[in-house]
Backbone bond lengths (Angstrom), bond angles and torsions (degrees), N, CA, C in turn:
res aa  C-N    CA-C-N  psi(-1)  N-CA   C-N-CA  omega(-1)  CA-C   N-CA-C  phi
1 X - - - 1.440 - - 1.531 108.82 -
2 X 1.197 116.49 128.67 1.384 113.29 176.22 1.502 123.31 -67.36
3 X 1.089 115.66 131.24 2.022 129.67 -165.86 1.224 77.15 -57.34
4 X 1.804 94.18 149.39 2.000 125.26 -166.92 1.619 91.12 -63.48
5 X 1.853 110.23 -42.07 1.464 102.27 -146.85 1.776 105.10 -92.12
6 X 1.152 93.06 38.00 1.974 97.16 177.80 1.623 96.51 -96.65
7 X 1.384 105.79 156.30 1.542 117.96 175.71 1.374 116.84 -97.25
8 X 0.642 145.25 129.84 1.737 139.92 176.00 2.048 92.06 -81.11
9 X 1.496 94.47 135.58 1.452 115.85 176.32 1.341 123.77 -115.17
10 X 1.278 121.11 95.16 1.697 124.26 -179.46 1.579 127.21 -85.90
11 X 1.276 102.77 145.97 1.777 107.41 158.56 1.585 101.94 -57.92
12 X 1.544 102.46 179.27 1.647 111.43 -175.67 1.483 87.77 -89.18
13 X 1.277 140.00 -22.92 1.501 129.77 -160.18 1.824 89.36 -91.41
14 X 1.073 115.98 -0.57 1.897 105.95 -177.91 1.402 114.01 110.03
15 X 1.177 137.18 -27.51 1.505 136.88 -149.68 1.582 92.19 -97.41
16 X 1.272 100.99 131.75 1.520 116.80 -171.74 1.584 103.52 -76.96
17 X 1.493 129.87 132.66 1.084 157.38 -171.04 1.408 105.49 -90.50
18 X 1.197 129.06 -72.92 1.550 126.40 -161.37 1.993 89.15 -174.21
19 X 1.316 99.14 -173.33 1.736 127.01 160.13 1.385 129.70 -106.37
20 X 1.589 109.69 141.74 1.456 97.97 169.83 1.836 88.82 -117.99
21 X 1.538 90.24 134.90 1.980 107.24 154.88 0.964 95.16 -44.58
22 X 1.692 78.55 163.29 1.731 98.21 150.07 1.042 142.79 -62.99
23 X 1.429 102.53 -23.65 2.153 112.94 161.20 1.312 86.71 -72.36
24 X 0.794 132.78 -66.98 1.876 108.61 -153.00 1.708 100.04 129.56
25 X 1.333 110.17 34.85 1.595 112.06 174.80 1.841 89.14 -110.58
26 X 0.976 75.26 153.29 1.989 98.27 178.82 1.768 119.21 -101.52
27 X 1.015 106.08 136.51 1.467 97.88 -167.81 1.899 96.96 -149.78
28 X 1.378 114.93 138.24 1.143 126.06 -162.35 1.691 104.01 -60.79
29 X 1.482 131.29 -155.26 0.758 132.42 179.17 1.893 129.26 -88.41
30 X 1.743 64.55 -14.08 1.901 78.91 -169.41 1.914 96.57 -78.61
31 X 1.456 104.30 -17.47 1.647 120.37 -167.50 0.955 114.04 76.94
32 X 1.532 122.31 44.63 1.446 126.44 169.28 1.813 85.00 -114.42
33 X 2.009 93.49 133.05 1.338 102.25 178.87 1.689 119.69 -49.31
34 X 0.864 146.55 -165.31 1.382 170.63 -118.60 1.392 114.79 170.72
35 X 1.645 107.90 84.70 1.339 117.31 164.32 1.670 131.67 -20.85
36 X 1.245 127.64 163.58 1.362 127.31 163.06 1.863 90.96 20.20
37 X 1.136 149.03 93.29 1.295 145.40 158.60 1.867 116.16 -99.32
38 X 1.156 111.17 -20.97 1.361 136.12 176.51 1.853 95.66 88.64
39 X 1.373 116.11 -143.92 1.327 119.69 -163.75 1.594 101.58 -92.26
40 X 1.251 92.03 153.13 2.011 97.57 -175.67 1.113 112.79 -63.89
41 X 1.889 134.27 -8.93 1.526 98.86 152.89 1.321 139.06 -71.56
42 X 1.652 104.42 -3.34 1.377 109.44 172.79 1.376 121.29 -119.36
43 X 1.070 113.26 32.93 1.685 135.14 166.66 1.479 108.17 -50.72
44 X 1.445 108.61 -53.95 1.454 123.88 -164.62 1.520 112.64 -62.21
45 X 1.398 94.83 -60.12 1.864 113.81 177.48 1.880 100.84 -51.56
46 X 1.323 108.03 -38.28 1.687 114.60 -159.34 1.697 87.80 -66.59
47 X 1.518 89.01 -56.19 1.938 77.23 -171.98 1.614 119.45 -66.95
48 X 1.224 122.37 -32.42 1.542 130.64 173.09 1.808 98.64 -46.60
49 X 1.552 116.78 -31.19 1.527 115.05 -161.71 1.348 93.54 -91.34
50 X 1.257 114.91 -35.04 1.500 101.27 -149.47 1.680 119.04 -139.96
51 X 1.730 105.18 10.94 1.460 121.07 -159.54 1.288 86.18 -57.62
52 X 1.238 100.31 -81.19 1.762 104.47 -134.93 1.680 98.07 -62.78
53 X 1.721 122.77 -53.10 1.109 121.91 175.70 2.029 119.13 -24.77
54 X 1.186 103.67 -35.08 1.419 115.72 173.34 1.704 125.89 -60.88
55 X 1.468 103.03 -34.10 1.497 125.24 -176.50 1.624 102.48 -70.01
56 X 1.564 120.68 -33.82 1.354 135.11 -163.28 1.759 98.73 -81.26
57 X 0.974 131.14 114.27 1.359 117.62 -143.79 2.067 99.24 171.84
58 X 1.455 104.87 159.96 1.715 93.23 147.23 2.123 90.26 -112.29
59 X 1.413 85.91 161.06 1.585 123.52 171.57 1.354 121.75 -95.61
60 X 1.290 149.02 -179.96 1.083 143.00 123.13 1.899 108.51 -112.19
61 X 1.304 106.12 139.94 1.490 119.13 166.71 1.265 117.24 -138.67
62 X 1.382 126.39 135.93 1.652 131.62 167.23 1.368 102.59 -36.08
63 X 1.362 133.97 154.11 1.264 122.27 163.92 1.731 80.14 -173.87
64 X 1.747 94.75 147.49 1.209 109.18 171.66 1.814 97.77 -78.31
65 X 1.945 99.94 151.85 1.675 102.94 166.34 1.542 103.41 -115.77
66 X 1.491 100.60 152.60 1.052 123.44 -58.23 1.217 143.01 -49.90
67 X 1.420 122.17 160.63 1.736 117.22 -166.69 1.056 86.44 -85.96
68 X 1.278 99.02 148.83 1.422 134.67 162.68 1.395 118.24 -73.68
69 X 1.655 112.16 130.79 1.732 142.62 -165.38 1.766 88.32 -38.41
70 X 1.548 108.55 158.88 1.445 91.42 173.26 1.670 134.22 93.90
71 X 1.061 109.72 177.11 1.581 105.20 168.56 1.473 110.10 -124.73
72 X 1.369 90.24 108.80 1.760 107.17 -178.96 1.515 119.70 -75.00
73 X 1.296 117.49 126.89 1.472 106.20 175.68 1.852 103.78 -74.98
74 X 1.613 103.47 125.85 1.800 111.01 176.25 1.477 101.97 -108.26
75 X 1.101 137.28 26.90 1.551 129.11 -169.22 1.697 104.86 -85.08
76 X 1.183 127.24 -8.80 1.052 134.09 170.13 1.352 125.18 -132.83
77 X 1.652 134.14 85.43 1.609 136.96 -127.65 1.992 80.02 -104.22
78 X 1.273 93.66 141.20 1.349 116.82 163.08 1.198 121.77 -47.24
79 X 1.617 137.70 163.95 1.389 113.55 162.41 1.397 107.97 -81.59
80 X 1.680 132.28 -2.66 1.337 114.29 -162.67 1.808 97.62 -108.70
81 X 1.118 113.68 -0.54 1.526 115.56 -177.87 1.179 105.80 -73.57
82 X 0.940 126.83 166.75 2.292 147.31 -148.25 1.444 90.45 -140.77
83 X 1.982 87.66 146.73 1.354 86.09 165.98 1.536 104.87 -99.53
84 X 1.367 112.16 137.83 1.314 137.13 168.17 1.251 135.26 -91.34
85 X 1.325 140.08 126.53 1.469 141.43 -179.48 1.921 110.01 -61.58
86 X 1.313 103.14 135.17 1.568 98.97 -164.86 1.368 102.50 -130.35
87 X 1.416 107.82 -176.45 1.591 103.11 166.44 1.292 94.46 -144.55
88 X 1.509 115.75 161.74 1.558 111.44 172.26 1.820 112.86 -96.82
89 X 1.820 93.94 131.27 1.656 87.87 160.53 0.942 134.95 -72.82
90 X 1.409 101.93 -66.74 1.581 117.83 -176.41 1.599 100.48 -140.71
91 X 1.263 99.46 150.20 1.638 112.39 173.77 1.715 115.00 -132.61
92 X 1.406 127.97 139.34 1.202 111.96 -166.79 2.469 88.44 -166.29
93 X 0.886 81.87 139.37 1.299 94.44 171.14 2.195 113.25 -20.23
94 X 0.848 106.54 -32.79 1.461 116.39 175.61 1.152 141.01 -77.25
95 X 1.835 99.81 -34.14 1.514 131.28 158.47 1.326 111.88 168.68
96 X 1.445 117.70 -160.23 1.623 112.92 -177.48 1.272 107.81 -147.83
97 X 1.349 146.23 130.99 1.112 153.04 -116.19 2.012 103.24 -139.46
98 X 1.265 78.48 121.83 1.845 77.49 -170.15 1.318 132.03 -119.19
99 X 1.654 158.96 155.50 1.348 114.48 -165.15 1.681 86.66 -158.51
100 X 1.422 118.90 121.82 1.565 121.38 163.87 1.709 102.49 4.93
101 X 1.620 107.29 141.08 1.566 93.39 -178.07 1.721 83.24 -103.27
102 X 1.051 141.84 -20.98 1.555 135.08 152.15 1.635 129.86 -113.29
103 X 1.306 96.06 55.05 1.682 103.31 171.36 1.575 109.84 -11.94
104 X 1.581 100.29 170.37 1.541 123.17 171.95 1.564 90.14 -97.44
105 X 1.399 93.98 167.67 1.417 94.24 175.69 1.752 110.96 -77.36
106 X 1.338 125.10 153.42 1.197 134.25 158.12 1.744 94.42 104.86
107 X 1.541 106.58 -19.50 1.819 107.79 -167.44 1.163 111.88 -87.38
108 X 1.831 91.32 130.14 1.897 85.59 -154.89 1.858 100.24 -138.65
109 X 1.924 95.62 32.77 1.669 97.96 -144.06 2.022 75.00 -90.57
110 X 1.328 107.75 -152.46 1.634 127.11 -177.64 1.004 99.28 -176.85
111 X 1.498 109.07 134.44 1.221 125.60 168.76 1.906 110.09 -89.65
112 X 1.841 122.46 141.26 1.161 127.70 176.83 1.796 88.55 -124.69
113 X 1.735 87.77 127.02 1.631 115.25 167.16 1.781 106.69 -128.28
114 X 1.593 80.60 140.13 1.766 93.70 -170.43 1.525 90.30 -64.36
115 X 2.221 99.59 163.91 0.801 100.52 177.89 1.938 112.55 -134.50
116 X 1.506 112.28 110.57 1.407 110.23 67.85 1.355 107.16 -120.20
117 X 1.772 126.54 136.85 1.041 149.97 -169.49 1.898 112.91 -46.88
118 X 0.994 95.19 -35.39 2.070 107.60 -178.46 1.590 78.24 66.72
119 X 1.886 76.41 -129.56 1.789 105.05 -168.72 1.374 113.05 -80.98
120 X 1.467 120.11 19.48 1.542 110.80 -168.73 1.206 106.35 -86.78
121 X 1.691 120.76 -29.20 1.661 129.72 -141.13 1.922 65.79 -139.05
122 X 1.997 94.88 117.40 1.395 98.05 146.35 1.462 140.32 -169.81
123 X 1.274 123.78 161.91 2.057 111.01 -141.45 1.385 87.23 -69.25
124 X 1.677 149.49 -24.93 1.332 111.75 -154.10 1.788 90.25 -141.38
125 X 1.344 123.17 153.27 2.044 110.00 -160.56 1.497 68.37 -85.18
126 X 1.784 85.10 170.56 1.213 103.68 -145.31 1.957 91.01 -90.94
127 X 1.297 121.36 -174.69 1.727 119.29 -157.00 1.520 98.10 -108.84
């Protein structure tokens, strides 16, 4: 669940962009911070420029193989699950919804990770 004291950050047309903390760092929707963002007065503008475009991306997430039919809760990864290349579906205050970025054939499951994501949802697999 995203902390009470985050701001919700919009385009001028309404559609929510990302969050700023309470410092004043910016973090996408999924609530994974926002790289290189420059200084927190321009957190806001950074995400208005560049939020969502940022989300469009591959991920990596633990995920058991194969996922399971459905939308699997992943907020708590197994020790035997891999990290896997993902893509994001949807993201929304509740969690964010994720799905093989090259499925097997017939695999049609999605993984749901709470949100804010931490270390579950991340831009580079892990080292």
């Amino acid at each position: 669940m995203i902390p009470s004291g985050w701001t919700p950050v919009h385009r001028a047309d309404g559609e929510q962009v990302g969050w700023l903390a309470t410092d004043g760092r910016p973090h996408l929707l999924t609530g994974a911070p926002v790289r290189g963002a420059g200084s927190p007065g321009e957190a806001a503008e950074v995400l208005r420029a560049r939020g969502l475009a940022a989300l469009d991306r591959r991920w990596w997430a633990r995920l058991p193989t194969p996922l399971p039919r459905g939308t699997f809760p992943a907020g708590q990864p197994a020790a035997d699950w891999t990290w896997q290349p993902v893509v994001l579906v949807e993201s929304s205050r509740a969690g964010c919804t994720v799905r093989p970025e090259w499925p097997a054939p017939g695999e049609t499951g999605r993984a749901l990770l709470p949100v804010p994501v931490g270390d579950l949802l991340r831009e580079e697999p892990p080292g």
